[in-house]
LUMGU-900435 format. One record per residue (C-alpha): residue in one letter; z, y, x. Coordinates in steps of 0.2 Angstrom, whole numbers, plus 5000, padded with zeros to 4 digits. Layout:
SITE,A,Z,Y,X
...
This chain:
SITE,X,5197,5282,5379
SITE,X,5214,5277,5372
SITE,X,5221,5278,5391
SITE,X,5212,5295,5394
SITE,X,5221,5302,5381
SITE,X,5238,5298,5386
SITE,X,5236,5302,5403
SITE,X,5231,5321,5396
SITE,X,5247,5320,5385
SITE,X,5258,5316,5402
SITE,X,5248,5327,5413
SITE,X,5253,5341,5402
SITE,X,5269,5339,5396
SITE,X,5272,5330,5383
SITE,X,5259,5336,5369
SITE,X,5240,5343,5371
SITE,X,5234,5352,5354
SITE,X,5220,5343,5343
SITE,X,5207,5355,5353
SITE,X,5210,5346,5368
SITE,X,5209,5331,5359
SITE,X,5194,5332,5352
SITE,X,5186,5341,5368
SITE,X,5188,5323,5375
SITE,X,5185,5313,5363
SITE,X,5166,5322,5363
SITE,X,5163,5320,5378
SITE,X,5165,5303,5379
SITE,X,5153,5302,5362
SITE,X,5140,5313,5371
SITE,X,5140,5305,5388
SITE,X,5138,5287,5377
SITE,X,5122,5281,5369
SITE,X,5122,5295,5355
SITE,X,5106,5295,5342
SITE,X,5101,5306,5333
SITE,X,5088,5295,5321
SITE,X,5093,5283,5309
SITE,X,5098,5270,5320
SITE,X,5112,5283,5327
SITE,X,5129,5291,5315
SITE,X,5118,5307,5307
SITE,X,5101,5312,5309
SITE,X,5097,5334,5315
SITE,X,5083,5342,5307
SITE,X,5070,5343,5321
SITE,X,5072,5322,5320
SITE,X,5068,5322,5305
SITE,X,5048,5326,5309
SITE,X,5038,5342,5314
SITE,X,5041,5353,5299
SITE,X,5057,5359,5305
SITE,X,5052,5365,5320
SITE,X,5033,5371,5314
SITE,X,5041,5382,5302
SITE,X,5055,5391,5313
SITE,X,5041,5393,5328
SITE,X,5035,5404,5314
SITE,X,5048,5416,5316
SITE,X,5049,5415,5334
SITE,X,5031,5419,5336
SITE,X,5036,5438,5327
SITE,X,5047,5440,5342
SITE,X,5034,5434,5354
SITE,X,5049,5428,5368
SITE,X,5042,5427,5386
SITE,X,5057,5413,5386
SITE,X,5069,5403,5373
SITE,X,5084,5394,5379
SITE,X,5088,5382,5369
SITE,X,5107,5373,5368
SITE,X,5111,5354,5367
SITE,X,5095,5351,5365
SITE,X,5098,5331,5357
SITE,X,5082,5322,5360
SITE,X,5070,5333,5364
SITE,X,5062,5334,5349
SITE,X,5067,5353,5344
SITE,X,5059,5358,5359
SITE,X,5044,5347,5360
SITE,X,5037,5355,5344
SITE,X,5040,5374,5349
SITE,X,5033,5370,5367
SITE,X,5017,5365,5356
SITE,X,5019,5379,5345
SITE,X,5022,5393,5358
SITE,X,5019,5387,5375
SITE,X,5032,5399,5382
SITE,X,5044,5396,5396
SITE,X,5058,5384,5388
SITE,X,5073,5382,5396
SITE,X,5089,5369,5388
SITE,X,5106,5367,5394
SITE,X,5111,5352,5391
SITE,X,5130,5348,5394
SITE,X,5127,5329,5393
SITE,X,5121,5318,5407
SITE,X,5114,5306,5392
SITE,X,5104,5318,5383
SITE,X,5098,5328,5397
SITE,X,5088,5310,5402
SITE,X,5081,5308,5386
SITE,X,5076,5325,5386
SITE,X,5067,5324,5404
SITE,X,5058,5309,5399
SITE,X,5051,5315,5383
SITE,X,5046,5332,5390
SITE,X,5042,5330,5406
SITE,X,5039,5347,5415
SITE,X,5035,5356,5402
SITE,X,5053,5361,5401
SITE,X,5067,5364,5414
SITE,X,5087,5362,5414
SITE,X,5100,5374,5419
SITE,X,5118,5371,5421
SITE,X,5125,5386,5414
SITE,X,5121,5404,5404
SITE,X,5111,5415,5416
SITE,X,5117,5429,5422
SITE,X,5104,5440,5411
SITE,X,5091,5433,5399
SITE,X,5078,5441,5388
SITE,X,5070,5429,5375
SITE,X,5077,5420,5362
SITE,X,5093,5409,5361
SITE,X,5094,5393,5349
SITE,X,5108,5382,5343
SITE,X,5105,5370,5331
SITE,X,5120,5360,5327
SITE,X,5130,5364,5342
SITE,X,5145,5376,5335
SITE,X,5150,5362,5323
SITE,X,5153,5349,5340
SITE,X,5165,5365,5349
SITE,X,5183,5359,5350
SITE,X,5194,5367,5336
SITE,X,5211,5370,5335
SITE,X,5218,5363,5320
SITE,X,5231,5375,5311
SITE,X,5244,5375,5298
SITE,X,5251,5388,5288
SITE,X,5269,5385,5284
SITE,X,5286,5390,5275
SITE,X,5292,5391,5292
SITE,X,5279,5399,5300
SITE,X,5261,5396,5307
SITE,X,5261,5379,5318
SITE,X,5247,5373,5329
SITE,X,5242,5352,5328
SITE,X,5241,5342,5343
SITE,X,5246,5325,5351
SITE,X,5262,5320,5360
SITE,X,5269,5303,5368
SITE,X,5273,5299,5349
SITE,X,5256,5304,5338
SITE,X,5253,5319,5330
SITE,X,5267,5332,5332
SITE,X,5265,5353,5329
SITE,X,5272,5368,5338
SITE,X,5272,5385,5334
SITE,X,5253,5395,5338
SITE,X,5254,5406,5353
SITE,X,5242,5417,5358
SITE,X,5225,5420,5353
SITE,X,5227,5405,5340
SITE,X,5242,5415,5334
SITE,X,5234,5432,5332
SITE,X,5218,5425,5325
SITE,X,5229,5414,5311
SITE,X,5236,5430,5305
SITE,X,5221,5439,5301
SITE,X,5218,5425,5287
SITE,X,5225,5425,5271
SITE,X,5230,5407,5265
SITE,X,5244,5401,5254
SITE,X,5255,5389,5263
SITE,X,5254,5373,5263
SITE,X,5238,5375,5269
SITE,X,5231,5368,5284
SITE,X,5215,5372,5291
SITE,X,5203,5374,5309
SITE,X,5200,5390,5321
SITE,X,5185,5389,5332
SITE,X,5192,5399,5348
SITE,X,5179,5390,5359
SITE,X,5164,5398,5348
SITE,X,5172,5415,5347
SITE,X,5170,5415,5367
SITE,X,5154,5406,5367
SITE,X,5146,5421,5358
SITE,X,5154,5433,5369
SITE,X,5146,5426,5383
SITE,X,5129,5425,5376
SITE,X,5132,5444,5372
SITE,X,5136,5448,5388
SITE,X,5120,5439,5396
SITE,X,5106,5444,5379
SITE,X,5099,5460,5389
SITE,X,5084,5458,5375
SITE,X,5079,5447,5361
SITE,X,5089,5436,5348
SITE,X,5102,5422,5344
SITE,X,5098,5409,5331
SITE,X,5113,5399,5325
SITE,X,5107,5384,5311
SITE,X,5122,5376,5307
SITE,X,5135,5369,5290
SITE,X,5149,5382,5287
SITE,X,5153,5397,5277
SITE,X,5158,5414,5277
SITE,X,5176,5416,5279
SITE,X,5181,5418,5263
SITE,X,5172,5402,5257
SITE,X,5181,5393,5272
SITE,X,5199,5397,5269
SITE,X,5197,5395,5250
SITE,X,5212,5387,5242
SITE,X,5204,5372,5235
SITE,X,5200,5369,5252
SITE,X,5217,5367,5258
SITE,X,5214,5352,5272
SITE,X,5201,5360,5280
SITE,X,5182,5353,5285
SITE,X,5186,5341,5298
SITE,X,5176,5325,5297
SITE,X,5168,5309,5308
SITE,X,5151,5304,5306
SITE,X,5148,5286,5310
SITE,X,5131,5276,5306
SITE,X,5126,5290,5293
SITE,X,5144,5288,5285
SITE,X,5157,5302,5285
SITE,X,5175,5301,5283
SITE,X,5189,5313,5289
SITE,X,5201,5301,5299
SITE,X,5198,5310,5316
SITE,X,5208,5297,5325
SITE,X,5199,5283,5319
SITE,X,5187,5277,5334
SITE,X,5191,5293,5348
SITE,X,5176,5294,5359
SITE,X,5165,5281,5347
SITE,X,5160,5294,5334
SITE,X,5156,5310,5331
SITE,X,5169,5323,5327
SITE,X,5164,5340,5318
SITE,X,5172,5354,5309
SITE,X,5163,5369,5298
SITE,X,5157,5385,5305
SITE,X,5165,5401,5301
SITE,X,5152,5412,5302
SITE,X,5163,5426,5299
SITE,X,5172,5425,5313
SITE,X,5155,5423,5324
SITE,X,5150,5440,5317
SITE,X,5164,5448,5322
SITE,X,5164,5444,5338
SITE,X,5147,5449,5339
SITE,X,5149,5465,5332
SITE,X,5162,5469,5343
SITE,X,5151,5462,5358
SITE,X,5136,5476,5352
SITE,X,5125,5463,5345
SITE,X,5117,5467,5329
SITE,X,5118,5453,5314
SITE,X,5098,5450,5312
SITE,X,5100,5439,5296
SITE,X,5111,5428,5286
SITE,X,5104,5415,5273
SITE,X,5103,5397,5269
SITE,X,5092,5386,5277
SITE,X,5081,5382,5262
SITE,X,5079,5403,5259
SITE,X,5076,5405,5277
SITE,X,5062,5391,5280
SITE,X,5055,5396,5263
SITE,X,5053,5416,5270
SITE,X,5044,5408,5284
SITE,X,5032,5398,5278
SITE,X,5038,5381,5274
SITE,X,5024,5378,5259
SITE,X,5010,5383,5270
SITE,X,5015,5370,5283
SITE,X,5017,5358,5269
SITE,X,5000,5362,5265
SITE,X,4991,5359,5280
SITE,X,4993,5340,5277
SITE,X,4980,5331,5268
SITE,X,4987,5330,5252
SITE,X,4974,5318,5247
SITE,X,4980,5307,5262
SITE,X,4995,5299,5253
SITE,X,5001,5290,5270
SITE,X,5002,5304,5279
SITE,X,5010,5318,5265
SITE,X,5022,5307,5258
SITE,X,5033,5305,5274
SITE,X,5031,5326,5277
SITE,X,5035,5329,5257
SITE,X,5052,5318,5261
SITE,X,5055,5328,5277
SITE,X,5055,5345,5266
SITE,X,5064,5339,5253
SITE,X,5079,5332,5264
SITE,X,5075,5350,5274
SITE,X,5077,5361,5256
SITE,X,5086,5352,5245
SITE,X,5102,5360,5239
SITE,X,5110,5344,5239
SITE,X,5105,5338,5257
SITE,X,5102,5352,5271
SITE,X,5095,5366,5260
SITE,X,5112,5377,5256
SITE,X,5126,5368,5266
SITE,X,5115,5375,5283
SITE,X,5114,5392,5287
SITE,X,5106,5402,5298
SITE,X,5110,5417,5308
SITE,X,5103,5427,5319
SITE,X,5110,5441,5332
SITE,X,5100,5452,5342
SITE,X,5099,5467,5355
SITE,X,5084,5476,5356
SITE,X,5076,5470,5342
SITE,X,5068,5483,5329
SITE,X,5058,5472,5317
SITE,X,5065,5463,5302
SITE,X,5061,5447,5303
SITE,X,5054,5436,5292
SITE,X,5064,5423,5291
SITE,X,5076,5434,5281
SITE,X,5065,5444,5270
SITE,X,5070,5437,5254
SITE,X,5088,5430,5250
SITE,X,5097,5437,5267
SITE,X,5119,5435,5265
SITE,X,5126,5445,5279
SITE,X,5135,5457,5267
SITE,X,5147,5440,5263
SITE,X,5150,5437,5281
């Protein structure tokens, strides 16, 4: 990995930005023997058990989808619950070789794989912890300007931002020092889904903030961090290709795209408010409370699910949509779009 990495740096001059960087070093993580249980570096909701996805099936039945595409669909589990659920056309692109096995060989042909957007789609789009694996560019706001961090020959060396980076920087208001991420990759990802959503809805379930929370000044050295055998820790150069690499989501900056794309913003709330509004405690229910073997284990799974020191308020979700009259359940009670 190491060696890949310094042939980027000489194949491009010199210096490659911390986007690049990290670009590679997920793809090497992704095309390894990622997991996404406890015996891999963090566990998703939909591996956690059923409930997750029992509950959100719940709110994709209300928009009754002919299809759902789904997006890094890990190991298949996510879409083994909703294909019970809703026995609709499900269709996952899946940008690792690994994953994409693992999901063939759990689901069979109840599901099929495609190797990019379609050119049009009506249905219903999901992305559950995907934004926060997009490459970022790291940023800093200085005395002498705003400066873009990457790698050279020598480790880690910045250069003014250019660009897109440049302009996007400048619409956020930090006091320097301050050093921070922009997602660029996410802001294009959503303008290609809105170009291709003739009908239906995105959901987005992912950690992050509205902007205003992201760029506060008490967090100063942004939300990069590594996840490593249920441990996190923010040295991103530590094992490069060995362990996960995330950063926040900004979610406003997903809604503005979006808005300027013609999608409508469907909902904003956290997890916990969103799987409540759906039915969570009815799920919950149908287990046999009498059966202590079998509640305990779906009681832990809500808790870890609601809690607002586990999943509960740090996840977010949010949904866009063209074409789509009904208020949706999920966001009945608790919905935060007017902080995006």
């Amino acid at each position: 990995m190491l060696a890949r990495i310094r042939q980027e740096i000489a194949a491009h001059g010199g210096w490659i930005s911390f986007a690049r960087y990290m670009e590679l070093a997920l793809q090497a993580y992704y095309g390894g023997t990622v997991a996404f249980d406890a015996e891999g570096d963090f566990v998703t909701a939909p591996e956690l058990g059923s409930l997750f996805g029992r509950t959100l099936a719940r709110q994709l039945a209300q928009l009754q989808p002919q299809s759902i595409l789904e997006f890094g669909g890990g190991s298949g589990a996510l879409a083994e619950v909703l294909l019970d659920e809703l026995g609709c056309d499900y269709a996952i692109l899946e940008t690792s070789p690994t994953l994409r096995a693992k999901q063939q060989a759990r689901l069979g042909k109840r599901a099929r794989w495609i190797d990019s957007l379609p050119e049009r789609f009506r249905g219903v789009m999901l992305a559950n912890e995907v934004v926060d694996a997009m490459p970022v560019h790291v940023v800093s706001w200085t005395e002498r300007g705003i400066v873009e961090g990457g790698l050279s020959e020598n480790g880690w060396s910045d250069r003014p931002a250019s660009g897109a980076l440049l302009e996007a920087a400048k619409e956020i208001e930090v006091a320097p020092p301050y050093q921070s991420e922009i997602n660029l990759a996410a802001r294009a990802w959503i303008g290609s889904l809105a170009e291709r959503l003739e009908q239906g809805a995105i959901f987005i379930i992912d950690y992050g903030f509205p902007r205003r929370e992201y760029y506060h000044p008490q967090r100063a050295s942004g939300t990069l961090m590594c996840h490593h055998r249920h441990r996190s820790h923010a040295d991103v150069f530590n094992n490069p290709g060995g362990e996960d690499i995330t950063a926040h989501v900004d979610f406003s900056a997903l809604a503005d795209v979006a808005a300027e794309a013609g999608l409508r913003i469907l909902g904003y709330a956290t997890q916990a408010q969103f799987l409540v509004n759906c039915g969570i405690t009815e799920v919950l229910g149908e287990a046999n409370v009498e059966n202590a073997l079998r509640y305990a284990p779906i009681a832990a799974e809500a808790q870890k699910l609601l809690s607002p020191a586990e999943m509960g308020e740090l996840f977010k979700v949010f949904a866009l949509g063209r074409g789509v009259a009904a208020s949706l359940v999920g966001f009945s009670h608790g919905e935060r779009s007017h902080t995006l």
